[in-house]
N, C-alpha and C positions, 0 to 999 in steps of 0.2 A: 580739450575733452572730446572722448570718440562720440559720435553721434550714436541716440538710443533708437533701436531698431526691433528687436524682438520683444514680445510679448513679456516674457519674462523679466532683461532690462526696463521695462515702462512699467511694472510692477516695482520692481525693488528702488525707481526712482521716486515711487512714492513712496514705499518706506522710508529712503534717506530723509523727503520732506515733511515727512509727518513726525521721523525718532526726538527731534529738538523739542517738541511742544509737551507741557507737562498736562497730563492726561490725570481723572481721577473718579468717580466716580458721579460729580455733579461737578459743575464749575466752567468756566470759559476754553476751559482748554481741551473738554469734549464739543463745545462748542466749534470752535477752530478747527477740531481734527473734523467735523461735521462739514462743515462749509467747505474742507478741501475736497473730501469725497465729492460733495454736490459738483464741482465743477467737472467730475468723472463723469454721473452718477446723477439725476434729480431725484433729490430726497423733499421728503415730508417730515419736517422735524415737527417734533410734541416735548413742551414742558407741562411737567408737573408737578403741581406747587410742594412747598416744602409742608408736611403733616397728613397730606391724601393719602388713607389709608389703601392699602394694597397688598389682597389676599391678608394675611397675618403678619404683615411689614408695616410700618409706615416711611414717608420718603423725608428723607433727614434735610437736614439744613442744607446749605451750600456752603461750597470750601473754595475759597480764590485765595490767589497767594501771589504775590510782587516778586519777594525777595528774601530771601534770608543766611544765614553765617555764622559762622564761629572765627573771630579776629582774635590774634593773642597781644602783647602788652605795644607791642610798633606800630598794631592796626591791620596786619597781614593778615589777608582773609586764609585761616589752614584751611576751611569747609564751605566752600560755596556754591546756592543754590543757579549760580547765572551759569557754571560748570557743566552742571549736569544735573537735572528735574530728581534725581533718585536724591542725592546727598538727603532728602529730609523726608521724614517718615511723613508718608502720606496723610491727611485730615490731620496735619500738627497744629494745635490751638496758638494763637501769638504767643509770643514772649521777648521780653527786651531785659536784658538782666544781664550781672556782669560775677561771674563765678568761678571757684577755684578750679581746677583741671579733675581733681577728688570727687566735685559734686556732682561737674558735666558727666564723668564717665557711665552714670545709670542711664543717662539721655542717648550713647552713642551705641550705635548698632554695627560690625564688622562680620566677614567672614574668615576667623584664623584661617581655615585651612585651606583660603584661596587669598592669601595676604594683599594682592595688588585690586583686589575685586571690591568694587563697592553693592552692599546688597539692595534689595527693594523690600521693606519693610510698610506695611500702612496701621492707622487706628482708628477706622470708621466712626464705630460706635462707643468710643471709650476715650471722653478728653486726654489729651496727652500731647507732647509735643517732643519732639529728638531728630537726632542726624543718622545718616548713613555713612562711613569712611570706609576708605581701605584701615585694614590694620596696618600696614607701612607706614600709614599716615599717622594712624594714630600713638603708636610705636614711637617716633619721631616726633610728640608733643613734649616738650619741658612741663614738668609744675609750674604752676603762677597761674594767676586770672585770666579767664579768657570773656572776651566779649561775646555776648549769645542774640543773636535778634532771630524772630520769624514774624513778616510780617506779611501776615495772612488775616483772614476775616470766615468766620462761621457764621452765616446770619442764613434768615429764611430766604427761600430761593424756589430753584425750580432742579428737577433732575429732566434732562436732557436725550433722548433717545429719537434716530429717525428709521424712516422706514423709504423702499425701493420698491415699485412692485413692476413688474414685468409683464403684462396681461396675456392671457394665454384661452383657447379656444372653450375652456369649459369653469367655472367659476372656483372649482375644488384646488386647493391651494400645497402648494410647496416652499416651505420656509426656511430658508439661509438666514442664521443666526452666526452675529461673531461679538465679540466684546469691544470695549471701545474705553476699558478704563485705567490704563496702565500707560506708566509715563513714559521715560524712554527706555523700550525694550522692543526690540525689533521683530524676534518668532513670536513670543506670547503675546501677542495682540498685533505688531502691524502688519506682519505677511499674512495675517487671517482676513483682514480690512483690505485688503491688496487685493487676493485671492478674491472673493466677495465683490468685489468692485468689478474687476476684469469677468467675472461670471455675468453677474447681470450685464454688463456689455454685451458680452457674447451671446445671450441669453435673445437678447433684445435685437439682434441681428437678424430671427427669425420669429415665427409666433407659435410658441412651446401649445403644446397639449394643454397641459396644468397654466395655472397662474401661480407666478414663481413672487415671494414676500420675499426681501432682502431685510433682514433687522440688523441696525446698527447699536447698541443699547449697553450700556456698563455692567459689568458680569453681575451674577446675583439678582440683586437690585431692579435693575435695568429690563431683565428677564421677565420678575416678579410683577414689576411695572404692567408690561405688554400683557400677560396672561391676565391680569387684573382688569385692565381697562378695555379685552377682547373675549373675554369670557363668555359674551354672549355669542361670537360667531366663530370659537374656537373650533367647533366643530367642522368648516372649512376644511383644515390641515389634516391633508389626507397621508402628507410623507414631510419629512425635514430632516436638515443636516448641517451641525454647529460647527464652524471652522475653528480651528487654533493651532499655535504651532504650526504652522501651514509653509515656513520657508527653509529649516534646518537638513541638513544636507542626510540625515538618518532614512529610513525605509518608511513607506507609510504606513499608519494604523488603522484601524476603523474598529471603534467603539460600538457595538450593538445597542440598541436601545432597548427601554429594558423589558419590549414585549419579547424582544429575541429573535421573533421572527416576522417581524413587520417587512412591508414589500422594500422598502429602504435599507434592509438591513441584507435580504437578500440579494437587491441590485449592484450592492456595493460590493458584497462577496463574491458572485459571477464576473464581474468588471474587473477588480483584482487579481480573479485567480486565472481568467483568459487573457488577460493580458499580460500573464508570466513577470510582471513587475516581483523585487523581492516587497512582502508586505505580512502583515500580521492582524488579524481578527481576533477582538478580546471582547469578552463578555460586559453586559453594563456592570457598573457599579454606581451607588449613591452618590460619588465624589469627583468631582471633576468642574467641568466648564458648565454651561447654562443648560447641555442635554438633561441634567437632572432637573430643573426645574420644568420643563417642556413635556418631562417624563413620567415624572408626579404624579400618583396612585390617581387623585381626581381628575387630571385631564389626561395621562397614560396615551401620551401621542406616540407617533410611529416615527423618533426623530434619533440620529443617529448622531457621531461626533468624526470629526477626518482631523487627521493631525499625521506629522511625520510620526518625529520622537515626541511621546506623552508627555504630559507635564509633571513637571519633577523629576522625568527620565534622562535630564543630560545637565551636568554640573554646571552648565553656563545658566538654566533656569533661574528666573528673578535675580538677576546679580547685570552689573554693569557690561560683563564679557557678551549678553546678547543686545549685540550689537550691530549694526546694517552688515558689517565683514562675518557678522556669522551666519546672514541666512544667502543663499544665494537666488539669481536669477534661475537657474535650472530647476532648482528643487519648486522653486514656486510657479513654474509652470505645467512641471508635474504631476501638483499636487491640481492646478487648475483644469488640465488636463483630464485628470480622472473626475472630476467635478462635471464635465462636460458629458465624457462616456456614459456616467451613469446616469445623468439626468438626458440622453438621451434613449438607454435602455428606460427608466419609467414612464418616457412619454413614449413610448409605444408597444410598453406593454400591456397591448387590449387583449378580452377574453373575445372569441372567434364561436359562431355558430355555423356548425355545417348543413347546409340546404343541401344536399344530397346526402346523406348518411348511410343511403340503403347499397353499400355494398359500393367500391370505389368506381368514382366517377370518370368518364373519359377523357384524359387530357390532352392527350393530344390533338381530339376532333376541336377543344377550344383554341388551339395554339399554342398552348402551354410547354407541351414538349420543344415544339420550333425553337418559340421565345428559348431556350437554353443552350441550342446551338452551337456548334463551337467554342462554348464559352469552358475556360479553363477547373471549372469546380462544376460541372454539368451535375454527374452523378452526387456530388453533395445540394446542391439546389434541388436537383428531384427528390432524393431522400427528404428533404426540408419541409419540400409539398407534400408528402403522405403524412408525415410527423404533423404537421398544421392540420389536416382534414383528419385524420385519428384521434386530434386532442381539442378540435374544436365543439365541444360541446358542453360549452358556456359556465364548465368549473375551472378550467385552466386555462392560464395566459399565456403567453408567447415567449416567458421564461421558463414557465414551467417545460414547453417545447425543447427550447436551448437545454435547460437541465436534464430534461432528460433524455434527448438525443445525443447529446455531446454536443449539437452543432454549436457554431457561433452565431450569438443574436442577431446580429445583421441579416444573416444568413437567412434565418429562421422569418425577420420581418420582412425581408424581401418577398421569399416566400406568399406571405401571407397579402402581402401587397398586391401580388400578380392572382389568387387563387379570388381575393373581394373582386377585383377591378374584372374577373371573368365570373362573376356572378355565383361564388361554387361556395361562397363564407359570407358573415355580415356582422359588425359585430354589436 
């Protein structure tokens, strides 16, 4: 096996390690997928008990699961859960019973129109218990009795979510949100926990402006959870952004949060469009991953959504085909990539006060013009200077600069770098 060496490879090694474990919304197997992160990653995990109300939820039982199958009259398992975590519809209550082919087939769930595909189907809140197959498979059942067992347990428990924080020079917070509840599917949920994981590494490499919150937490639920049991210091989260979908080889997206024009939503669309990546910006909607719940009229954050291809946008979604061979090392450090840019545009972009205002200042008697010197983008760096001391006056930030100079951010915070440290801005 070739030795793993880039970023991207050590991402998708952790999806392969983590796509085996059957993942769900409460249960050991958020647990598991938990504890591998931490050996990335020091998390702070929080259980909470099964019945704590939260927000207009309450947190359900817990769901563990051993084993289960469908045997036909020789003992041949055709449906087994040691195969692959999908074959059984997720939160399926036991059952040990032995029935005709006729009775099972209300229990069985397939995809005709991707025959070799098994789907991922769950039933949170509504007892019930069934399989997932290929239709091939199913197709390929005789009549006669088959053997049915699932042998799982629904009892009071705890629901599961941890948290990452990355400390950063000023208390106001930025929140990386991804799910963590989904069995084996590799783009919907592991390359988002991949992606998430290598962030706060990298994050942690240096001490960000903001204080960066990593949530680990089962969609929905999990979400509902954290705003419930944070509500009193919600107001922290100054900017956020929900990973998913984060490894599929498609263009990326960025979902707007649904104030529209939150500094996250803007960051994201200057980082995208200067970076000539192919990429698409779509407006919020109600529906999606955990941004809506983060979005929600009463706490109305500034929290955005990054994904390649959306969910639901590519036929492999929730079916067996998303699978470790579908998301790649590239796309996922792409996507980590633009994670980085633009939480490096938010940390630095400060509103600027200009101490000389009265008519422009002399730069070159500070050394400023020197400082430019031979340097191959001279004339865009001095442009960068007048655009900073024109816009500093303490309503616009250092994007609004880039926006509307054209320059590039960098550019711009250079700029702004050299005009503080010569006493000419403050911010």
């Amino acid at each position: 096996m070739a030795p793993v060496t880039t970023t991207g490879e050590r991402m998708h090694a952790l999806v392969e390690r983590l796509y085996p474990l059957c993942r769900s919304i409460t249960g050991d197997g958020v647990r598991a997928t938990l504890e591998i992160v931490d050996e990335y990653v020091p998390l702070q995990v929080h259980e909470v008990p099964t019945g704590t109300q939260v927000l207009d939820w309450t947190v359900p039982q817990e769901w563990n699961i051993r084993d289960a199958y469908i045997a036909d009259a020789s003992g041949h398992r055709v449906v087994d859960f040691a195969a692959s975590s999908l074959h059984v519809l997720g939160y399926s209550v036991p059952v040990s019973a032995t029935m005709p082919l006729a009775e099972l087939r209300a229990h069985l769930h397939t995809l005709p129109d991707h025959p070799s595909w098994v789907p991922y189907r769950t039933s949170y809140y509504r007892p019930e218990w069934g399989f997932c197959l290929a239709q091939e498979t199913l197709d390929a059942l005789p009549d006669g009795e088959y053997e049915v067992r699932v042998d799982s347990t629904l009892a009071d428990g705890h629901l599961t979510y941890a948290e990452h924080v990355v400390p950063g020079q000023v208390p106001d917070e930025v929140i990386v949100s991804c799910h963590v509840c989904h069995p084996s599917l590799a783009n919907d949920n592991l390359a988002g926990i991949a992606v998430a994981t290598f962030l706060a590494r990298a994050l942690a490499e240096r001490t960000p402006y903001y204080t960066y919150r990593f949530i680990f937490a089962p969609g929905t639920i999990g979400a509902i959870t954290w705003l419930a049991r944070n509500r009193e210091r919600v107001d922290r989260v100054k900017h956020g952004l929900v990973l998913a979908c984060a490894g599929d080889r498609g263009h990326l997206t960025y979902k707007r949060s649904r104030r529209g024009d939150a500094e996250i939503d803007r960051v994201m669309r200057h980082v995208l469009r200067t970076s000539e990546r192919p990429h698409e910006v779509t407006e919020f909607t109600p529906y999606g991953y955990d941004e809506r719940q983060y979005c929600s009229p009463g706490f109305d954050l500034g929290v955005g959504s990054l994904s390649r291809t959306p969910y639901a946008g590519y036929p492999e979604y929730h079916t067996s085909a998303d699978d470790p061979g579908f998301v790649s090392p590239e796309a996922m450090e792409d996507t980590l990539a633009v994670c980085r840019e633009a939480f490096a545009v938010l940390d630095r972009n400060r509103r600027y006060v200009n101490l000389s205002p009265y008519g422009e200042p002399q730069l070159g008697r500070r050394g400023l013009y020197d400082a430019l010197g031979g340097r191959s983008d001279t004339q865009q760096a001095q442009m960068a200077m007048l655009w900073v001391l024109s816009l500093s006056d303490g309503e616009h930030g250092l994007l609004d600069v880039a926006e509307r100079s054209g320059l590039p951010f960098d550019t711009v915070a250079a700029a702004a770098d050299a005009l503080r440290d010569a006493g000419l801005i403050k911010a």
